[in-house]
C-alpha positions in Angstrom: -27.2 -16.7 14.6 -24.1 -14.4 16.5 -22.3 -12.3 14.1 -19.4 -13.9 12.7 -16.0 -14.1 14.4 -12.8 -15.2 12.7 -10.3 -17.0 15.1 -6.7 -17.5 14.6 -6.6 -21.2 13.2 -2.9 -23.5 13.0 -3.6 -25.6 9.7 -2.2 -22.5 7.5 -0.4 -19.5 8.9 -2.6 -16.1 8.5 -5.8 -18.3 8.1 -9.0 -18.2 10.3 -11.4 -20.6 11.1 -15.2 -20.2 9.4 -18.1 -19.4 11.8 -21.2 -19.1 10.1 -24.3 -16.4 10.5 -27.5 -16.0 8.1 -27.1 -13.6 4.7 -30.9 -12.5 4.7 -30.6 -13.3 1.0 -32.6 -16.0 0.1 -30.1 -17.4 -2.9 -26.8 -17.2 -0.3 -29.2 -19.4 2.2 -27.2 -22.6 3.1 -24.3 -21.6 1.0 -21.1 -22.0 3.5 -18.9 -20.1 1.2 -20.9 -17.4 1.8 -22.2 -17.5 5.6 -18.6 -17.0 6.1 -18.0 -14.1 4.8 -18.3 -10.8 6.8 -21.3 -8.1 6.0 -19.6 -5.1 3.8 -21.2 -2.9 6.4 -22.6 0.9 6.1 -20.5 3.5 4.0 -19.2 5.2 6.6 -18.0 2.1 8.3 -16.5 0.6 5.4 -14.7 3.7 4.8 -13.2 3.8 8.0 -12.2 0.4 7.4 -10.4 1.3 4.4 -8.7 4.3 5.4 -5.4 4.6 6.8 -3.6 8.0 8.2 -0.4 8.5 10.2 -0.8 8.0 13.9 0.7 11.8 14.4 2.7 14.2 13.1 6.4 15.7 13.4 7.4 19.2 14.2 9.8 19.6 16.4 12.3 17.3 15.0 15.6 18.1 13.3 14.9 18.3 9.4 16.5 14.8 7.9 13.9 12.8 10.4 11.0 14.8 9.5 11.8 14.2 6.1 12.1 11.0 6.4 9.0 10.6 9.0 6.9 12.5 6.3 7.8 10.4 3.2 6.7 7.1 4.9 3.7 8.1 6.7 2.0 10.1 3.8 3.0 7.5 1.1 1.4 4.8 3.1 -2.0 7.4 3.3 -5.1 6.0 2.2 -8.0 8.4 1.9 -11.5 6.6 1.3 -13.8 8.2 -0.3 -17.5 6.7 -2.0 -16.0 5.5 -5.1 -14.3 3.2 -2.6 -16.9 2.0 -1.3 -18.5 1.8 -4.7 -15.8 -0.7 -5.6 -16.3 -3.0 -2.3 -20.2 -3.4 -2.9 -18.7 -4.4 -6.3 -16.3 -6.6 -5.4 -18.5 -7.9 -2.6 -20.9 -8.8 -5.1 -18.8 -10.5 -7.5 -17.4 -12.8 -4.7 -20.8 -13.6 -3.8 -22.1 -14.6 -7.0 -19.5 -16.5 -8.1 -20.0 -18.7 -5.0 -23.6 -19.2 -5.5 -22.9 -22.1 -8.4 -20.3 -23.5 -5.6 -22.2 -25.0 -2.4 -20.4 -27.7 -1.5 -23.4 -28.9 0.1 -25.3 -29.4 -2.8 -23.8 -32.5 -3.4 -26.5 -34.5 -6.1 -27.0 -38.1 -5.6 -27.9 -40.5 -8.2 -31.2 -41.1 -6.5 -32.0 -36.8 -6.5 -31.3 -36.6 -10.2 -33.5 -39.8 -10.7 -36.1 -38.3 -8.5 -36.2 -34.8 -10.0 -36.1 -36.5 -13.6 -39.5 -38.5 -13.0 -40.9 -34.9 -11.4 -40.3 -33.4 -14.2 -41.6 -35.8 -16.1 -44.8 -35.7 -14.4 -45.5 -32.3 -14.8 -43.8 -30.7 -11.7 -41.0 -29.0 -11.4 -38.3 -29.7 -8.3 -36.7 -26.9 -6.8 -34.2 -24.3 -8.4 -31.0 -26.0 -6.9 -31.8 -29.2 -7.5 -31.6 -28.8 -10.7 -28.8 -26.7 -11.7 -30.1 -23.2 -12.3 -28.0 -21.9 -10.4 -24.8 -23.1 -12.4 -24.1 -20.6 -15.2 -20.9 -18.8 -15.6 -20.8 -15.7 -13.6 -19.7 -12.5 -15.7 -16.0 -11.3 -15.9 -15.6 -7.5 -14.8 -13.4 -5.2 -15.7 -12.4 -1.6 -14.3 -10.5 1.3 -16.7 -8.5 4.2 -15.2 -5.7 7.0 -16.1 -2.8 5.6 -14.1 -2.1 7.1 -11.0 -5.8 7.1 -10.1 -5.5 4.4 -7.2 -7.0 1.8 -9.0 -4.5 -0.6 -7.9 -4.2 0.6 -4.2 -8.0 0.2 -3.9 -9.0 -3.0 -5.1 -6.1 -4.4 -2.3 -7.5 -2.5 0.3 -10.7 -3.7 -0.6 -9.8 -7.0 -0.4 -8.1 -6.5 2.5 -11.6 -6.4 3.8 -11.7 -10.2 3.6 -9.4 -12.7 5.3 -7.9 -14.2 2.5 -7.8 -17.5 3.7 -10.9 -19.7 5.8 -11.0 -22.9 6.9 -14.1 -24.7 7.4 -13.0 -27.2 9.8 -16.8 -29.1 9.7 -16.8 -29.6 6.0 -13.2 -30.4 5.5 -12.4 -27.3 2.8 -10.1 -24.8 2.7 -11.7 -21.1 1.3 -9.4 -18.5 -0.1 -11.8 -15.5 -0.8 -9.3 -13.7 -3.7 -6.2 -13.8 -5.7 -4.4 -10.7 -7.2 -2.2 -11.3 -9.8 -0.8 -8.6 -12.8 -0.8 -9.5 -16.0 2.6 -10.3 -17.8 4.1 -7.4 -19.7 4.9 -10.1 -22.4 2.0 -11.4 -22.9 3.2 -14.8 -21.7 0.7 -17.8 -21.0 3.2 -19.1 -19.1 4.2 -16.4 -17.0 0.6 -15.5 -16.5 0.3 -19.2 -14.8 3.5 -19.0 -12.3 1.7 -15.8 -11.6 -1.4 -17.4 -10.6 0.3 -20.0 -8.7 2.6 -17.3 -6.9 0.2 -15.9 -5.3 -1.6 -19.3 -4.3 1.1 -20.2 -2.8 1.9 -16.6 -1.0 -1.6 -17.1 0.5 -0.8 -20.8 1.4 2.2 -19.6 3.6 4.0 -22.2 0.9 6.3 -19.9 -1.5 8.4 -23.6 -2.5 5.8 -25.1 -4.1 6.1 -25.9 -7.7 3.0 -26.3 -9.7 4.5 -26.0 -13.2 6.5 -28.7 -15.0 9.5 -27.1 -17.2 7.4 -27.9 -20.6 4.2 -27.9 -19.4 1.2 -27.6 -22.1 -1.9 -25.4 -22.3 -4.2 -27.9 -21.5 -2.5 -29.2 -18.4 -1.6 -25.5 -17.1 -5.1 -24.6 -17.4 -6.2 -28.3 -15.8 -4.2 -27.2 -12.9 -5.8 -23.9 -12.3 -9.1 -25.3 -13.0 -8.5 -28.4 -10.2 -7.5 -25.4 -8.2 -9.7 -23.0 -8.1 -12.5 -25.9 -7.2 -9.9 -27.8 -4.3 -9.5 -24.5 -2.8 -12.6 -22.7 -3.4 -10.8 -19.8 -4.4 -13.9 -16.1 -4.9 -11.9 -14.0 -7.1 -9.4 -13.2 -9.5 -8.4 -10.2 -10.1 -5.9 -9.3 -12.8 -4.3 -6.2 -12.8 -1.9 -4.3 -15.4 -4.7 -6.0 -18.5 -3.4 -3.3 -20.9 0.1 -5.3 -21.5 -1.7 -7.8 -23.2 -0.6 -7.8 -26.8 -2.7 -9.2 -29.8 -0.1 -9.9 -32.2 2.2 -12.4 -29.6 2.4 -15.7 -30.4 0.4 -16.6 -27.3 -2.2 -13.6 -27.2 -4.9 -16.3 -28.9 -4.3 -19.0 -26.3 -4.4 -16.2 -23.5 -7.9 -15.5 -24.6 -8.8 -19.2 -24.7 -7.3 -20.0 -21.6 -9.1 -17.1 -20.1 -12.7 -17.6 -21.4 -12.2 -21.3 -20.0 -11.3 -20.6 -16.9 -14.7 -18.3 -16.5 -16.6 -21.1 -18.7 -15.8 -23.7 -17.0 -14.3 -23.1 -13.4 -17.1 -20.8 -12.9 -14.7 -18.3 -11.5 -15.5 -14.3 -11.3 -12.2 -12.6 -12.9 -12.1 -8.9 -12.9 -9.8 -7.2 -15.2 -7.8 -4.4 -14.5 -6.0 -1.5 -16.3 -5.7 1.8 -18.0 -7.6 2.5 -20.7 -5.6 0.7 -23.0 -6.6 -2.2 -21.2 -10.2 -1.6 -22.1 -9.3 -1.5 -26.0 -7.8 -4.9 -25.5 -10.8 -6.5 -24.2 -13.4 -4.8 -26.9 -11.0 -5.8 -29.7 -11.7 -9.7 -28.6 -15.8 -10.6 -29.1 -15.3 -13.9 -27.2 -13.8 -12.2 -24.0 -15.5 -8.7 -24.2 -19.0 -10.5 -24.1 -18.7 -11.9 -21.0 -17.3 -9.1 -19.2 -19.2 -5.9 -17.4 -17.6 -2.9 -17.3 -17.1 -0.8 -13.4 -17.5 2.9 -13.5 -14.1 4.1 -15.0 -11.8 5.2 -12.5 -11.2 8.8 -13.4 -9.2 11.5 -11.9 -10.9 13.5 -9.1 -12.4 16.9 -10.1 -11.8 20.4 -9.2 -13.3 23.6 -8.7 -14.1 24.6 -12.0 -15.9 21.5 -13.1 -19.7 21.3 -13.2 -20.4 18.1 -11.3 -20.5 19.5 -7.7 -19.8 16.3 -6.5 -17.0 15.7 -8.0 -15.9 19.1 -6.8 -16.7 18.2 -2.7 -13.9 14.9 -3.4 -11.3 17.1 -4.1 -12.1 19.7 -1.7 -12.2 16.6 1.0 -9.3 14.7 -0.4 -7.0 17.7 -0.8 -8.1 19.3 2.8 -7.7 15.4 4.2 -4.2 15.3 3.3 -3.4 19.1 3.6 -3.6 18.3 7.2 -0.2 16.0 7.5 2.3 18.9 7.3 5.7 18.2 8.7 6.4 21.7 8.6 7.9 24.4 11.8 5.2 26.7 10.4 2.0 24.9 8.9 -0.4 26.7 6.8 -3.8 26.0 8.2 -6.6 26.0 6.8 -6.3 25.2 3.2 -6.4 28.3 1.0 -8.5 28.1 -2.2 -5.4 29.5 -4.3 -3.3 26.5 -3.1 -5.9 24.1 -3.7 -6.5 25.3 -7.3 -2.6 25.2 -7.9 -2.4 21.7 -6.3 -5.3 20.7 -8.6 -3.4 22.2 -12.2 -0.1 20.6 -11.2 -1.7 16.7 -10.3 -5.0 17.3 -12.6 -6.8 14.9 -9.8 -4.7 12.4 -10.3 -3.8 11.1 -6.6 -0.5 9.9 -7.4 0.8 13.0 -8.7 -1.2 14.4 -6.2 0.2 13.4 -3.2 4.3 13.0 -4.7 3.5 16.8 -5.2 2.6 17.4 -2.0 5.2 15.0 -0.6 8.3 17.3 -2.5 6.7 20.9 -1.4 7.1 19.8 1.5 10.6 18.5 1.4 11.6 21.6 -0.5 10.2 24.2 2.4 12.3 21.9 5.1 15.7 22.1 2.6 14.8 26.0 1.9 14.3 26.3 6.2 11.5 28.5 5.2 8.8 26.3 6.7 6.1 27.4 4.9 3.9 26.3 1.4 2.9 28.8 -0.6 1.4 29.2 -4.5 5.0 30.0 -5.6 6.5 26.7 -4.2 3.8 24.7 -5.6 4.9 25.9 -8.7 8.6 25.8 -9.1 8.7 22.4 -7.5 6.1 21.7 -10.5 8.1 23.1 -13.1 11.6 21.9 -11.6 11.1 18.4 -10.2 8.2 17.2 -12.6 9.3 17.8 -15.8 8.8 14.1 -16.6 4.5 14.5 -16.5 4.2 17.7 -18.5 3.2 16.5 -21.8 0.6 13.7 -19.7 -0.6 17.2 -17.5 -1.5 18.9 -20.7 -2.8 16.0 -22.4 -5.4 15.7 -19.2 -5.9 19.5 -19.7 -7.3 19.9 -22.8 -9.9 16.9 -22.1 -8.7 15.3 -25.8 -9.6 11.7 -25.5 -7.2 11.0 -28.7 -4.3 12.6 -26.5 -5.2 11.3 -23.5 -4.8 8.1 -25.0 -1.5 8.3 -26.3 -0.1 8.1 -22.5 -0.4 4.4 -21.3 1.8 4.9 -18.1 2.9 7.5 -16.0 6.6 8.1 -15.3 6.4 7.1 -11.7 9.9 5.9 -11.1 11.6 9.2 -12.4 9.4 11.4 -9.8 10.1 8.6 -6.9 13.8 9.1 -8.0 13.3 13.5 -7.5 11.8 12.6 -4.2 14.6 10.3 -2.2 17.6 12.8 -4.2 15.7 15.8 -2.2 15.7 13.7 1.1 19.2 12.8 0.3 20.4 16.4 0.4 18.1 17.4 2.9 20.0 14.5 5.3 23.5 15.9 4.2 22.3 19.3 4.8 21.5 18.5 7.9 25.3 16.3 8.7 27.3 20.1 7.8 24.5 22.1 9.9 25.4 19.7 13.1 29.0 19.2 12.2 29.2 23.2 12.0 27.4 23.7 15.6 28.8 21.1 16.8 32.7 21.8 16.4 32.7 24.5 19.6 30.5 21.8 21.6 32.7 19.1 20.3 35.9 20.6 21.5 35.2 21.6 24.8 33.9 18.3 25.6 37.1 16.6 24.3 39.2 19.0 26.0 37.4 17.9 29.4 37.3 13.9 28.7 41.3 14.3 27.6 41.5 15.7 31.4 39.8 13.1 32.5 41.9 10.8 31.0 40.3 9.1 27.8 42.3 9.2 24.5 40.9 11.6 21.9 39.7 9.1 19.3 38.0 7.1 21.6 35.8 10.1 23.1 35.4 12.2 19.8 33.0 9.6 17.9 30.8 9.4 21.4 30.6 13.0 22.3 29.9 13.7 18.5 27.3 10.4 18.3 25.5 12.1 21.5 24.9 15.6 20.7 23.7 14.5 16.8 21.3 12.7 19.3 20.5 15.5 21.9 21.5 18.6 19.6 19.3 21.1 21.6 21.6 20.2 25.2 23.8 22.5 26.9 27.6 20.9 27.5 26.6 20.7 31.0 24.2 18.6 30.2 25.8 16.6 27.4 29.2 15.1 29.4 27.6 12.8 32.0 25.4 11.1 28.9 28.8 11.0 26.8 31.0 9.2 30.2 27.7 6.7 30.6 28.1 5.7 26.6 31.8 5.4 26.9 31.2 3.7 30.3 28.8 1.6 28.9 31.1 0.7 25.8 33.8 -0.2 28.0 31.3 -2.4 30.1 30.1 -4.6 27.2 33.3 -4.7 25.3 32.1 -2.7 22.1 35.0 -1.0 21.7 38.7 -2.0 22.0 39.9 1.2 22.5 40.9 1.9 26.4 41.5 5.1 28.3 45.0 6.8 28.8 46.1 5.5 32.1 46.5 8.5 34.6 47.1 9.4 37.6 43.9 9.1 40.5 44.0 13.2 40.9 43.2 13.1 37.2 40.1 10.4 36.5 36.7 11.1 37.1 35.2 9.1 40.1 33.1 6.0 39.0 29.8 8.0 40.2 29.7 11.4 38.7 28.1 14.0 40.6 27.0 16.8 38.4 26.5 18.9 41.3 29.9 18.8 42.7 31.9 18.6 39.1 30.2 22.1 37.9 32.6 24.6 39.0 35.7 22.1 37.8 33.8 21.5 34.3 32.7 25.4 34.0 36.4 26.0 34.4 37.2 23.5 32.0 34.6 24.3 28.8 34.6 28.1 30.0 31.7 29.9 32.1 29.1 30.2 29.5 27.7 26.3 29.4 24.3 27.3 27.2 
């Protein structure tokens, strides 16, 4: 069969219709569900998949849009490396074998089970799926990290690698391949539930829906998910932020039950997700830590100084990746081992921190005007703007498990909160450099519109809204843009304001000719026009 191709479908907005093409696995054989689904592909392209840079890279531009260019683009970075793809085959897996129990073409008639009884009965035995092998619970997962590590961020772009929702127009189903909720910080059964059914209803295109009745009960809560999950043959749950769950709320017992149902008997593959708290939490419960396999932890990436020398080329590659996005009139190229040892101690790996570091050295050499990222900056910005992680950089330091533990989150709003207060005062920096250059440029252009005939107030916010636009322009240059915008505004009736009314001799002709205006403007804004 062709390789699979997802069309654009009308029944539900963002969905795709199912076309189906043989696995090559002999227990995914005949499995819809499955045939869907695309091929995870080779590393490299899966990687490439996953990854996401910025399209270029400013250097010319004034300061505040730099700045501002810089934060966006290299907060919406994503750098793949083989622990991503690690996680897809993971992932990819899980789906998979929690669709295997879920053909909905094996559909058993009373005359198969009838027929397979008497086979049995006479010695032979009818095939695996016609008997219900195939139908145990699949395992829970569960992945730990540090925060900060990208947990989060990955497992979305990995399932970004899936159209979320497919519709098998031949069989009459609708498929959603994953759900991605977080766990309530309150432990709440029924916040976990609107949860669930928030994001069912975000990948329905249907955010009114109310599944929930005001007092609803356990059983009919977890009824609902369970009718669910089979109507809309929903692959995945995953449910991040697992280390809020508390064991001593007065629902933590009925979150476990609920829980361990939903993988009993909805046959669903739910992945938890957390910190390493989170991993406590599951080991401290038998009845949900025995169903659930454990992911490679997610741990910070290594450095230099560590043994594992592959540990040591992800850091190289990450930190060289990113080291290449410098917004900066002078960028440091290549990366320098000193800097990338610095950049290592300050983050200890940990991507977040990593790239927020990088992110305010950056802003700091465009506010200083010095251009440039050295050691030093690295540094001070460390010791002045990241206070907040000090005690959590230490703890990662001394490798202390016990200490390490003691830090369940990291500060991240406090360090968002240094970043936009440095872009703040890089933008207002940037308002009293242009005001300053701009008062001679301002003045002369004003004192040749006023000739002209237009009122002061009027031409003063257009000649200043133009050069803040084209700051590098001579005057010259700059008054036949500033008569086209006030031209233009008089046109389309933005403004109310109207010119002075003068005589002929003194208004400028409806067509301005440059050319033949030079020596009157020279005269006007003096002979030096640069």
């Amino acid at each position: 069969m062709e390789q699979m191709e997802l069309m654009m479908t009308s029944k539900i907005e963002g969905s795709v219709t199912a076309v189906y093409k043989e696995t090559d696995v002999p227990s995914y054989e005949g499995n819809p569900l499955i045939e869907c689904l695309p091929n995870l592909g080779e590393i490299k392209e899966v990687l490439d998949k996953l990854s996401c840079y910025p399209s270029s890279v400013l250097r010319s531009s004034p300061a505040h849009t730099r700045a501002a260019e810089m934060i966006a683009e290299i907060s919406n970075m994503f750098i793949a490396l083989p622990q991503h793809y690690e996680l897809a085959e993971f992932i990819d897996s899980k789906i998979k074998q929690g669709y295997i129990s879920r053909n909905p073409r094996l559909k058993l008639s009373a005359q198969m089970l009838q027929s397979n009884y008497e086979d049995m009965l006479n010695g032979s035995v009818p095939p695996a799926n016609q008997i219900g092998c195939n139908y145990k619970a699949p395992v829970a997962a569960a992945i730990y990290g540090p925060p900060g590590t990208g947990k989060s961020i990955s497992e979305q772009r990995v399932l970004s690698l899936y159209p979320q929702v497919i519709v098998h127009d031949t069989l009459g189903i609708t498929q959603i391949t994953y759900l991605y909720i977080n766990f309530p910080h309150n432990s709440s059964l029924k916040v976990l539930c609107k949860n669930f059914f928030d994001a069912l209803n975000i990948a329905l295109k249907k955010p009114d829906t109310v599944w929930l009745e005001r007092r609803e009960s356990v059983e009919s809560m977890l009824a609902k998910i369970q009718s669910v999950v089979v109507r809309f043959n929903i692959g995945i749950l995953i449910i991040d932020e697992f280390q809020s769950w508390r064991s001593k709320t007065k629902d933590s017992d009925l979150v476990i039950g609920f829980l361990v149902s939903l993988i009993n008997t909805v046959k669903l593959p739910v992945v938890f997700s957390g910190t390493p708290a989170a991993k406590g939490r599951l080991e401290s419960n038998l009845a949900l830590a025995r169903r659930v396999i454990g992911f490679d932890e997610w741990d910070p990436l290594k450095t230099q100084s560590d043994s594992d020398s592959e540990s040591k080329q992800l850091w190289a590659y990450f930190s060289q990746k990113l080291w290449q996005y410098q917004y900066l009139n002078r960028p440091s190229v290549p990366l320098s081992p000193e800097i990338s040892d610095v950049w290592f101690d300050c983050s200890q790996g940990i991507l977040d921190i990593a790239i927020k570091l990088y992110i305010q050295v950056q802003l700091r050499a465009i506010k200083s005007q010095k251009e440039e990222i050295s050691v030093e900056l690295f540094h001070r910005v460390y010791q002045d703007d990241f206070k907040p992680i000090h005690s959590i950089m230490n703890a990662l330091r001394s490798k202390n498990p016990e200490l390490i533990a003691e830090y369940a989150d990291l500060p991240h709003q406090q360090i968002v909160l240094k970043i936009a207060s440095l872009n703040k005062s890089i933008i207002e920096s940037n308002k009293a450099s242009v005001i300053e250059t701009m008062e001679p440029v301002v003045q002369a252009l004003l004192d040749c519109l006023i000739q002209f005939g237009y009122e002061k107030k009027v031409a003063q916010p257009a000649v200043e809204a133009v050069f803040s636009e084209h700051p590098s322009l001579n005057k010259k240059s700059l008054l036949p843009l500033v008569i086209k915008l006030l031209d233009d505004a008089d046109k389309n009736d933005i403004t109310s304001s109207k010119r002075v009314k003068k005589s002929k001799k003194q208004c400028i002709p409806p067509q301005f000719d440059e050319t033949s205006q030079s020596n009157h403007f020279s005269k006007l804004v003096g002979e030096n026009t640069e």
